[in-house]
Backbone as CSV, one residue per row, in Angstrom:
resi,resn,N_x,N_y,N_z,CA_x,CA_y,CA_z,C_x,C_y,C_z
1,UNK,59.999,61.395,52.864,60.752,62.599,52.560,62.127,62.584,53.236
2,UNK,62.407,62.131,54.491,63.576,61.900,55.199,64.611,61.007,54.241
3,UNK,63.940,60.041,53.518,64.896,58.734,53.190,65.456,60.022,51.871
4,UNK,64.449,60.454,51.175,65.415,61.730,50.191,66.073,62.576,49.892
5,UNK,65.515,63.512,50.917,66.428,64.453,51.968,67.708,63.862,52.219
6,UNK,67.509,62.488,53.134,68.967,62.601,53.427,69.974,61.783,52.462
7,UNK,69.166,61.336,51.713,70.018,60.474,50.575,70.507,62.082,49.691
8,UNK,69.769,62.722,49.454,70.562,63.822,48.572,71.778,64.371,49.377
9,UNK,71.474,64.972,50.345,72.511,65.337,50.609,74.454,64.572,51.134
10,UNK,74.085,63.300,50.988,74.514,62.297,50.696,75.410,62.537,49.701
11,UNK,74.663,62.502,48.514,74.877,62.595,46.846,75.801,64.377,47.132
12,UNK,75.661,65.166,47.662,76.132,66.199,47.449,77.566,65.967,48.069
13,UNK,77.942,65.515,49.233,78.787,65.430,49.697,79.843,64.387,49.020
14,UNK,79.452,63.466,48.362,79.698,62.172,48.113,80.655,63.235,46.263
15,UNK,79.822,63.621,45.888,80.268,64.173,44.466,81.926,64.765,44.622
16,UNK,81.421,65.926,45.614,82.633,66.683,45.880,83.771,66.253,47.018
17,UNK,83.456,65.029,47.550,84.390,63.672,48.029,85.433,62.816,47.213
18,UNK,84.454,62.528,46.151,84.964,61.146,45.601,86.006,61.175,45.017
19,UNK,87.190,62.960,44.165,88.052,62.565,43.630,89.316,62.188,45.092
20,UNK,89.030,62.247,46.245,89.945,62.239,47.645,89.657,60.461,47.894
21,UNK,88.491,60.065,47.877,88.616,58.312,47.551,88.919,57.553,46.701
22,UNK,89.557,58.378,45.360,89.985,57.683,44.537,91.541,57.563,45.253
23,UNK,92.002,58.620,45.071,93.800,58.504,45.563,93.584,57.579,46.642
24,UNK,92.748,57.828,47.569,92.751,57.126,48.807,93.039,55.660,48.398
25,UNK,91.933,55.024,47.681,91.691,53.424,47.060,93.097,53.006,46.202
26,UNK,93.604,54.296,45.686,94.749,53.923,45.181,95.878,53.841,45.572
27,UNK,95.784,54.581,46.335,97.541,54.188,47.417,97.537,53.602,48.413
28,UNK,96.016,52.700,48.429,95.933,51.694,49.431,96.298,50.369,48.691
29,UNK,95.878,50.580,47.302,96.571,49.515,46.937,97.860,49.256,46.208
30,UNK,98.409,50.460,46.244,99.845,50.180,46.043,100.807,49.251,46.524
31,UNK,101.468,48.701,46.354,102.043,47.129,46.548,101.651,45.739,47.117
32,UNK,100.633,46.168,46.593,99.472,44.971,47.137,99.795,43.419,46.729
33,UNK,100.193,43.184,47.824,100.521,41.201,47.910,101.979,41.765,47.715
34,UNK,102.913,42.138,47.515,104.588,42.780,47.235,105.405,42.979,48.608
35,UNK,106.279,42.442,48.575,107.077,42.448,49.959,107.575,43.882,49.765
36,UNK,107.799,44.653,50.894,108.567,46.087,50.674,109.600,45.889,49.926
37,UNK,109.915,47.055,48.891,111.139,47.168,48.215,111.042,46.893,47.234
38,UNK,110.040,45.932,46.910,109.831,45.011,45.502,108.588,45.328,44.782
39,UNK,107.941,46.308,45.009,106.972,47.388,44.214,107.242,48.170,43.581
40,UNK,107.008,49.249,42.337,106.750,50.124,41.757,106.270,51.273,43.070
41,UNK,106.502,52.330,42.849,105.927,53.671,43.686,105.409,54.225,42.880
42,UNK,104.301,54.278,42.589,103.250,55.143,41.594,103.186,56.731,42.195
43,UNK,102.648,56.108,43.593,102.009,57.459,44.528,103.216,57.352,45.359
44,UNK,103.453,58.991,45.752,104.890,58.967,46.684,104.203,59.568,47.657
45,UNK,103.053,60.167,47.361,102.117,61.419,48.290,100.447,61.549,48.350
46,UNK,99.809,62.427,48.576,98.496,62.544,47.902,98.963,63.444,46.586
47,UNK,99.599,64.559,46.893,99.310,65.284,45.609,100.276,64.698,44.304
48,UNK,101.509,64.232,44.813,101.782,63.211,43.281,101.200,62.200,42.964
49,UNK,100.268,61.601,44.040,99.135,60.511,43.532,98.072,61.311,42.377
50,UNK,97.603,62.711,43.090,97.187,63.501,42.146,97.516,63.778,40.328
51,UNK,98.535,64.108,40.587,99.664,63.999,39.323,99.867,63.255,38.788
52,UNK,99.907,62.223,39.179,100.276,60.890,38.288,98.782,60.040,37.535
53,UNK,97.938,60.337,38.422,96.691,59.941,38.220,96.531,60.741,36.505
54,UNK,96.054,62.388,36.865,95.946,62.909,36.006,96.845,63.041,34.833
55,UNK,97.993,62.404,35.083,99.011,62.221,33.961,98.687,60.997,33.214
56,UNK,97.964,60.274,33.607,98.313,58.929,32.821,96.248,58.379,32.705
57,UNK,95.920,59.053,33.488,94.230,58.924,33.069,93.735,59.914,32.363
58,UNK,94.125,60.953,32.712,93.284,62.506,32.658,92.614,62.863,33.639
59,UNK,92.001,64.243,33.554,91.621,65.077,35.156,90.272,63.923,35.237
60,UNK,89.113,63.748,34.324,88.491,63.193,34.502,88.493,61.907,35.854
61,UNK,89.838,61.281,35.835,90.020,60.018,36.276,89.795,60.414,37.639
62,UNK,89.996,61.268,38.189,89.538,61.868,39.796,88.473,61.580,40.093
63,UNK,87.377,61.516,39.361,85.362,61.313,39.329,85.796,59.483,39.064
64,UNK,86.825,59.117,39.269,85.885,57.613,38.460,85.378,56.612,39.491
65,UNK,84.418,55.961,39.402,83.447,55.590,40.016,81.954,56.478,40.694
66,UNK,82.455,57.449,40.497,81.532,58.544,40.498,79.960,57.978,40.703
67,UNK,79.584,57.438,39.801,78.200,56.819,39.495,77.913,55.771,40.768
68,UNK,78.761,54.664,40.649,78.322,54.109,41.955,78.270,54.684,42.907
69,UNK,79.497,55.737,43.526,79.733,56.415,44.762,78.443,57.061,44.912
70,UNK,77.653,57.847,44.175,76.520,58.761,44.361,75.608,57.782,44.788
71,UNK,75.387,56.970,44.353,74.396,55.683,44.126,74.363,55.080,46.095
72,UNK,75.821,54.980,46.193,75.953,54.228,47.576,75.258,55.258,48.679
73,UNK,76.259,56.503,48.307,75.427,57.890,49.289,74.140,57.860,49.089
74,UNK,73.244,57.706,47.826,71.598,57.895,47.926,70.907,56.800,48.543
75,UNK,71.410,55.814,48.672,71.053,54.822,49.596,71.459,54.738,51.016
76,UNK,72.568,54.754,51.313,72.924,54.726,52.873,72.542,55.703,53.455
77,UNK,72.803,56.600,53.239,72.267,58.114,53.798,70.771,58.380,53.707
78,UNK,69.919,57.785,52.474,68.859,58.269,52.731,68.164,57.060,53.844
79,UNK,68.712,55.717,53.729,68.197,54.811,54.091,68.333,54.775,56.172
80,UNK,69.268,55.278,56.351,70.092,55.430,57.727,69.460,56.831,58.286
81,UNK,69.319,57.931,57.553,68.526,59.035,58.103,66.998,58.838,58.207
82,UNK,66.427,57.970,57.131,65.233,57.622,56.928,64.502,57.043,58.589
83,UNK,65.496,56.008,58.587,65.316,54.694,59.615,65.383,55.598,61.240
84,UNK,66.369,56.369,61.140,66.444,56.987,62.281,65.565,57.913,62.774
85,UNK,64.937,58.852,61.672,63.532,60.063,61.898,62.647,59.328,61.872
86,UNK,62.552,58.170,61.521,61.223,57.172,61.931,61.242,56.965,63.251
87,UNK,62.080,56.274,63.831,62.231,55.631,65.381,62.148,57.074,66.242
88,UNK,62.950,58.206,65.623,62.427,59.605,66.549,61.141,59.980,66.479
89,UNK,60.580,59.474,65.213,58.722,60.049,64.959,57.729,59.428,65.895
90,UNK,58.473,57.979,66.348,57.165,57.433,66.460,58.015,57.243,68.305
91,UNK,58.869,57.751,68.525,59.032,57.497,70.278,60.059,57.160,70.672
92,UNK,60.416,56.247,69.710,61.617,55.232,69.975,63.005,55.297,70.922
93,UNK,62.926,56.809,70.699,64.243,57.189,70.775,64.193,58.375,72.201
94,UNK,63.040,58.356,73.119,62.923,59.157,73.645,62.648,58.322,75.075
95,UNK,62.639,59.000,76.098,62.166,58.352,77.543,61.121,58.838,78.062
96,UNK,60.811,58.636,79.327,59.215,58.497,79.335,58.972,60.265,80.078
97,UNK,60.491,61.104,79.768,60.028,62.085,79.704,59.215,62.926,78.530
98,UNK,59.617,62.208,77.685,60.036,62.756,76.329,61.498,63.676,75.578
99,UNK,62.376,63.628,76.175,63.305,64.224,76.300,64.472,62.918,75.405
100,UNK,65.253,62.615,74.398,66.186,61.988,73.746,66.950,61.241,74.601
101,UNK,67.216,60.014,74.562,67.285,59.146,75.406,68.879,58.752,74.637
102,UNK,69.852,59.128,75.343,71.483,58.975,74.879,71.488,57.595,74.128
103,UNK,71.296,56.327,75.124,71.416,54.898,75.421,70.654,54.220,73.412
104,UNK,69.017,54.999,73.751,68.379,54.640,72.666,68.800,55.005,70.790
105,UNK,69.181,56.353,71.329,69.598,57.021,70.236,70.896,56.242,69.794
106,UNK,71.713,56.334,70.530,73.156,55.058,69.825,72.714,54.189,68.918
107,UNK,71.915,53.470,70.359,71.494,52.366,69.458,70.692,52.288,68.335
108,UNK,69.829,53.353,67.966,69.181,53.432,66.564,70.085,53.962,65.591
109,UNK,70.635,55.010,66.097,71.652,55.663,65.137,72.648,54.314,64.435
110,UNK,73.105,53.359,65.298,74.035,52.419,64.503,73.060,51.071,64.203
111,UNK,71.967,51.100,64.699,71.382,49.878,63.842,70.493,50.669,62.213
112,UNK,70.579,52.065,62.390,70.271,52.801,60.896,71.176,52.323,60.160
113,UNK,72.633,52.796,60.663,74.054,53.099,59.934,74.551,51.193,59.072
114,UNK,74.115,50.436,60.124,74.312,49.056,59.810,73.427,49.069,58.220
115,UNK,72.244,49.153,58.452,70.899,48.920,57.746,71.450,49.415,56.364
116,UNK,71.496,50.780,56.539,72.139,51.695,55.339,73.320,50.921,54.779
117,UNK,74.222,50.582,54.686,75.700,49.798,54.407,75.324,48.435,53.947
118,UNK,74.640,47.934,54.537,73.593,46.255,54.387,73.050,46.380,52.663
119,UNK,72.093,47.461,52.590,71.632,47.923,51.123,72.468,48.244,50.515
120,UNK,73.677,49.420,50.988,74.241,49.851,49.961,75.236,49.281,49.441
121,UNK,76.108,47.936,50.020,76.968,47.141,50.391,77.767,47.117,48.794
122,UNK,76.405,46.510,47.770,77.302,45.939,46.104,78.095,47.508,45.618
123,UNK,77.019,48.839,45.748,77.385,49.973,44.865,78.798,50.350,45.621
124,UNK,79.222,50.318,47.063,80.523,50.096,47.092,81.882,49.647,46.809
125,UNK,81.126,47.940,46.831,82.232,47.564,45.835,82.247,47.925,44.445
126,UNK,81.606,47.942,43.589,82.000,48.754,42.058,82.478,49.809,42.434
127,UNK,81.925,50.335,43.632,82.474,52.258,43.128,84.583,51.748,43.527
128,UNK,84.817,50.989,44.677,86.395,50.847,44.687,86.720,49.879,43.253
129,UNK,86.050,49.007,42.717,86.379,48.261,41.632,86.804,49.549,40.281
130,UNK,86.043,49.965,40.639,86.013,51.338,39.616,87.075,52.259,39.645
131,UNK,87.390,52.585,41.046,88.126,53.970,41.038,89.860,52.910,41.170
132,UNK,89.964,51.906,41.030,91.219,51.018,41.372,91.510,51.502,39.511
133,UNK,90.932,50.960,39.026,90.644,50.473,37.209,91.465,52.464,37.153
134,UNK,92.947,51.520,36.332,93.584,52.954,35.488,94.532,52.102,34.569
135,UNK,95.277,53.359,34.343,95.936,53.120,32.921,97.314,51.639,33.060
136,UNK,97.812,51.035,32.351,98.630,50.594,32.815,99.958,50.739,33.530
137,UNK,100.134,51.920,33.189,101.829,52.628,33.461,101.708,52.646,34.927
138,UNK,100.229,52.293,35.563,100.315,53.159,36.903,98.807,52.263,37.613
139,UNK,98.512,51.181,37.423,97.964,50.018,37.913,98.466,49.180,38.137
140,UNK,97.807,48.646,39.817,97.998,47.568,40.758,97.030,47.330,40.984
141,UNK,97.349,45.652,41.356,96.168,44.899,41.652,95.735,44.190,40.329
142,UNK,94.303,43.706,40.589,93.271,43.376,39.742,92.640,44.559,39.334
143,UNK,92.388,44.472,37.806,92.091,45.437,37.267,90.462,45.242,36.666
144,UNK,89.648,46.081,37.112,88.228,45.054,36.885,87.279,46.368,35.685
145,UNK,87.206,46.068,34.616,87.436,46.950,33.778,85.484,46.927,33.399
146,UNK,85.013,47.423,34.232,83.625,48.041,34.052,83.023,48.433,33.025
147,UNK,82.167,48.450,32.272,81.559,49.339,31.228,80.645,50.537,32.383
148,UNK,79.986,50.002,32.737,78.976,50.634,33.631,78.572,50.138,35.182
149,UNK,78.095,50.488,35.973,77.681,50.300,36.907,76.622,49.363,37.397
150,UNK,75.672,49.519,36.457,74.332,47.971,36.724,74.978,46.650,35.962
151,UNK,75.991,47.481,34.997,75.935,45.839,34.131,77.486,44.832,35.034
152,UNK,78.343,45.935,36.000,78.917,45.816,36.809,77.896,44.156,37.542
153,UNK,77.126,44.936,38.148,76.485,44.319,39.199,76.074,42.862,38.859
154,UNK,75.344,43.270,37.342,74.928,42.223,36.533,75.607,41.229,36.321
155,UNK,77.444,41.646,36.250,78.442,40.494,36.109,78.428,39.887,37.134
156,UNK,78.707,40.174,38.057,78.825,39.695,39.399,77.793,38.505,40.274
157,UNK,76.890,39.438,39.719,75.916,38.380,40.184,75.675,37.223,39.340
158,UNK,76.261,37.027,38.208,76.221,35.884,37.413,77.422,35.585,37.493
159,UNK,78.334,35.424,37.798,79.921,34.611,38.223,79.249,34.305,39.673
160,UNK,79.242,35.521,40.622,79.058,34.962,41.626,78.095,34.755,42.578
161,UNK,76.635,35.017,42.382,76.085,34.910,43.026,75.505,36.555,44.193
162,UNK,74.427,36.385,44.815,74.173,37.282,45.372,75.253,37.421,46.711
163,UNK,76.023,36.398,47.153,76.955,36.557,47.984,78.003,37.084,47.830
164,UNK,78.743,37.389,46.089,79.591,37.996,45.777,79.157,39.672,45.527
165,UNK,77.972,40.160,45.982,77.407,41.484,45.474,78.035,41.738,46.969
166,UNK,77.988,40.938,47.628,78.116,41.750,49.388,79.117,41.190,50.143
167,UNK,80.519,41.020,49.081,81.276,41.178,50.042,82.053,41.989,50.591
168,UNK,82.249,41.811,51.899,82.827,42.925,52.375,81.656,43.764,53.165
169,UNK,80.378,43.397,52.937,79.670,43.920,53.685,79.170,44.055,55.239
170,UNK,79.968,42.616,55.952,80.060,42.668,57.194,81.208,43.864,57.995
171,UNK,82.208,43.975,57.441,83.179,45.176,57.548,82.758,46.625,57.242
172,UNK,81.566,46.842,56.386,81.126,48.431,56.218,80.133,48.262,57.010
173,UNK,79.506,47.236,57.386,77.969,47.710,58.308,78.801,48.314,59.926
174,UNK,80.054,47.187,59.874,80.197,47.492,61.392,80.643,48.964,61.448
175,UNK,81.485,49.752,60.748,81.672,51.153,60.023,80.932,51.732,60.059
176,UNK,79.970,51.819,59.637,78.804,52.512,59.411,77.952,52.561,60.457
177,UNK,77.742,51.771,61.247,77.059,51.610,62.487,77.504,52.230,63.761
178,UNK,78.754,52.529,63.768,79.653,53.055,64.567,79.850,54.938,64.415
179,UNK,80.122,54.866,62.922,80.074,56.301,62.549,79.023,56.895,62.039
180,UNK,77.463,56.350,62.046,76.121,56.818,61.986,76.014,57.382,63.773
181,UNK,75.965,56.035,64.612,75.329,56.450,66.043,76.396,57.590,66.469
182,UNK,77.516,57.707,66.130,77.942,58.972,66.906,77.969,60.370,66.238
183,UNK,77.422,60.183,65.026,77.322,61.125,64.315,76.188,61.663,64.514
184,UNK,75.006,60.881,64.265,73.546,61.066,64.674,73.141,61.809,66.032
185,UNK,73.852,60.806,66.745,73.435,61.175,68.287,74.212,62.902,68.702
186,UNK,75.218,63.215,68.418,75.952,64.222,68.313,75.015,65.342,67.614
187,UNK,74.632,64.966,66.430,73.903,65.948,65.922,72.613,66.194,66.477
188,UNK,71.445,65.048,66.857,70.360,65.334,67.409,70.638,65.948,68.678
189,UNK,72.093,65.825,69.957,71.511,66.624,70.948,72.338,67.975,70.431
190,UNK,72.915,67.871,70.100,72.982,69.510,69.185,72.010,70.963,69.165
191,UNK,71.246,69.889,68.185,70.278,70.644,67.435,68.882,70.625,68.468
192,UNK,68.531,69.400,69.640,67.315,69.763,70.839,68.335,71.180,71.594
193,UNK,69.546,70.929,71.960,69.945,72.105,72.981,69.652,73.168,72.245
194,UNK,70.044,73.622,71.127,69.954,75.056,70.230,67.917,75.603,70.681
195,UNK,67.450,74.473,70.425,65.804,74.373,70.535,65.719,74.867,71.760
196,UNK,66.358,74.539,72.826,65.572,74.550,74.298,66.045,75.954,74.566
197,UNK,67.184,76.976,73.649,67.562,77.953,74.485,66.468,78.757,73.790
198,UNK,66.522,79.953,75.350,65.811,81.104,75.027,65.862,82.116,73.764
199,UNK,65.008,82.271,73.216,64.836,82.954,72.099,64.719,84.888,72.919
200,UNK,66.048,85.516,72.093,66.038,86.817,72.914,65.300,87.948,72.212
């Protein structure tokens, strides 16, 4: 129930995220491999990245990759919250008071966060392969022109192999491992202090 729980809410956050990682993915790759000066300026801002997006894709184009992005959140999140209420269920994470053990908790919290990113590693890359993919007036880069999301995967793994599904995946585990344990750990002693105070 944990790995669902927290994979949904994942998916919730991730929905009403993803049109802010598209601009993001896109004005990261604005003059990509281009010496300054010698680029096009698509995006001057976020909100004329906004504008221009929706000028030359439509509003739609804000959601694109959408499908993978949800996909990555229902996995990392459920998989990383999953991993972590396990190791709290069964002790792991506690000292021989029973009381949350700072040291332990890190360390589960970012070997979850790793774990989670490890699985979710391919639906990342489609979801940036995806949200890069626009119109021409206003694309850079490689343009990797998707039908869908599994058959995405499906290409990939037949050009390249299961090593091309995960690259880049040593760079999101370490990410993820970093911003799970301090997120985690932050939230679990949180939520024991709220527990331990007196009820008036």
């Amino acid at each position: 129930m944990d790995y669902l729980i927290g994979g949904l809410a994942g998916v919730g956050a991730g929905f009403f995220s993803n049109p802010f990682d598209v601009i993001k993915t896109r004005m990261q790759l604005q003059g990509e491999l281009k010496a300054r000066g010698q680029h096009a300026i698509h995006y001057k801002n976020v909100v004329h990245a906004v504008y221009a997006v929706v000028k030359a894709d439509g509003l739609t184009a804000l959601q694109k990759g959408i499908v993978p992005a949800l996909w990555f959140q229902l996995v990392v999140n459920g998989t990383r919250l999953g991993i972590y209420q396990t190791a709290d269920n069964r002790g792991l994470i506690r000292n021989e008071k029973g009381a949350t053990s700072v040291s332990k908790s890190i360390f589960y919290g970012a070997l979850a966060g790793a774990a989670g990113a490890l699985v979710g590693s391919p639906f990342l890359l489609i979801k940036t392969q995806l949200m890069s993919y626009s119109h021409i007036s206003i694309a850079v880069g490689y343009q990797h022109g998707h039908n869908s999301t599994f058959k995405a995967l499906k290409q990939i793994y037949n050009k390249q192999g299961l090593k091309g599904l995960w690259r880049g995946s040593v760079s999101t585990m370490l990410r993820n491992s970093i911003g799970s344990s301090s997120q985690i750990v932050t939230f679990s002693r949180l939520v024991r202090s709220e527990h331990r105070k007196p009820k008036l």
